[in-house]
C-alpha positions in Angstrom: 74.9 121.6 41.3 75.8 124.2 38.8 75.6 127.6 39.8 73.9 126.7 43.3 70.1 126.3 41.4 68.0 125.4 44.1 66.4 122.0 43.7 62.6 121.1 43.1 60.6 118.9 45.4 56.9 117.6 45.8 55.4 118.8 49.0 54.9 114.8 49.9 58.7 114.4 49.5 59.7 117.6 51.2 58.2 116.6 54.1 59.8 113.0 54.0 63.6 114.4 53.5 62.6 117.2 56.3 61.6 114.9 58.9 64.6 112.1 58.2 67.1 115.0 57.9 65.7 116.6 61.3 66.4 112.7 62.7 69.8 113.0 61.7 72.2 113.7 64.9 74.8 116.8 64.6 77.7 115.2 63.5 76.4 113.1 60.0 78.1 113.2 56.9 78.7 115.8 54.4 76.3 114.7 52.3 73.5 114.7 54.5 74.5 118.5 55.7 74.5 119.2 51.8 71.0 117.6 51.8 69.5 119.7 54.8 70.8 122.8 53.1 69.4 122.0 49.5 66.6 121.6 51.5 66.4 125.2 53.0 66.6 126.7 49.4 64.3 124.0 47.8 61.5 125.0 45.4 58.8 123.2 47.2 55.6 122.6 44.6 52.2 120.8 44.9 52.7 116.9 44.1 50.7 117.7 40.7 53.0 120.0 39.2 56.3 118.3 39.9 57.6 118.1 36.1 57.9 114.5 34.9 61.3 114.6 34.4 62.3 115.7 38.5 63.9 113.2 40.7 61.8 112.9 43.4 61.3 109.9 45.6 61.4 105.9 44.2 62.7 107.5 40.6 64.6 105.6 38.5 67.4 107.8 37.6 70.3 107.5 34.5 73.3 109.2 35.0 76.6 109.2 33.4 79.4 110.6 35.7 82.3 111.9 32.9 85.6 110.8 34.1 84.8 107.2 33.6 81.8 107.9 31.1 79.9 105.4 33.3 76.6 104.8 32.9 74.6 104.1 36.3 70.8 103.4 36.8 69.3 102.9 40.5 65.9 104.1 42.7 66.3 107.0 44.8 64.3 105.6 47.8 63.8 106.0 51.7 66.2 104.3 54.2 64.7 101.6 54.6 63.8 100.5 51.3 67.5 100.7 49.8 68.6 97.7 48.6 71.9 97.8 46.5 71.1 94.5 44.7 67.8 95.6 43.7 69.9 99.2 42.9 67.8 100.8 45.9 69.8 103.7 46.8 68.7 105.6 50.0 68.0 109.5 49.6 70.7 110.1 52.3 73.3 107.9 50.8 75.7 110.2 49.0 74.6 109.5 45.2 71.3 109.3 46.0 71.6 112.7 48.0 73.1 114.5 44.9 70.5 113.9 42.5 67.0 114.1 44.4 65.1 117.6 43.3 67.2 117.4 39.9 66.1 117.1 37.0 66.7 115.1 33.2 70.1 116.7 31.5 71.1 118.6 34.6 74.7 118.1 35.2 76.2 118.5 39.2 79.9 118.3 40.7 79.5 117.0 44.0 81.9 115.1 46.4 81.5 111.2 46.1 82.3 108.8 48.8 85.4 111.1 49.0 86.2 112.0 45.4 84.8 115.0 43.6 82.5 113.6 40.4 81.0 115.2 37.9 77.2 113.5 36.4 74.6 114.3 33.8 71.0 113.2 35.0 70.2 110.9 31.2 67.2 109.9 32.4 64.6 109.8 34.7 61.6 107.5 35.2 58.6 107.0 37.7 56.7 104.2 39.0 52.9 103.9 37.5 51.8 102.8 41.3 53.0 105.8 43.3 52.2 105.4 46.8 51.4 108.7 49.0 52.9 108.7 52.2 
């Protein structure tokens, strides 16, 4: 993230990524450590006033990542909802990880399934049937 801006999260989701990150044993992978600290500086607000264009859980983000001016769309979703043939992308894999608490035109840098990538959130959408968990 630029400048270290502390990400935004519904309470409902906040307590979602809390208790799979507490799950996680000691030695998981980097992203997941960046998650849990994100996490610890996260602006946590009532469901309500989440800003439409937030990633929060089961979004449908747009990115481009700049190297390869790529364009990528997939669903940041819980573990075991991910599907990558659907483009169901768990919150602790390490794309989904980057983006969650983000929000539409924010650019990050963050390490990649080992390589360091730079992205611009295009785009996010919502589903009309959100579920509370």
């Amino acid at each position: 993230m630029e400048g270290n801006t502390p990400i935004i999260l519904r309470e409902s989701d906040f307590r979602i990524l809390k208790r799979y990150v507490a799950k996680m044993p000691p030695n998981e992978s980097t992203e997941s450590i960046l998650l849990y600290w994100d996490l610890r500086s996260a602006i946590v607000v009532e469901d309500e006033i989440l800003p439409e264009n937030c990633v929060r859980l089961n979004s449908t983000v747009k990115v481009k990542e700049w190297a390869s001016n790529q364009i990528m769309e997939f669903s940041i979703v819980t573990p075991e909802l991910a599907n990558s043939e659907k483009r169901r992308i768990s919150f602790l894999d390490p794309l989904g990880a980057a983006f969650i608490g983000l929000c539409k035109m924010e650019k990050i840098e963050r390490e990649i399934y080992g390589n360091t990538k730079c992205f611009k959130i295009l785009d996010v959408r919502h589903p009309t049937n959100q579920v509370k968990i």
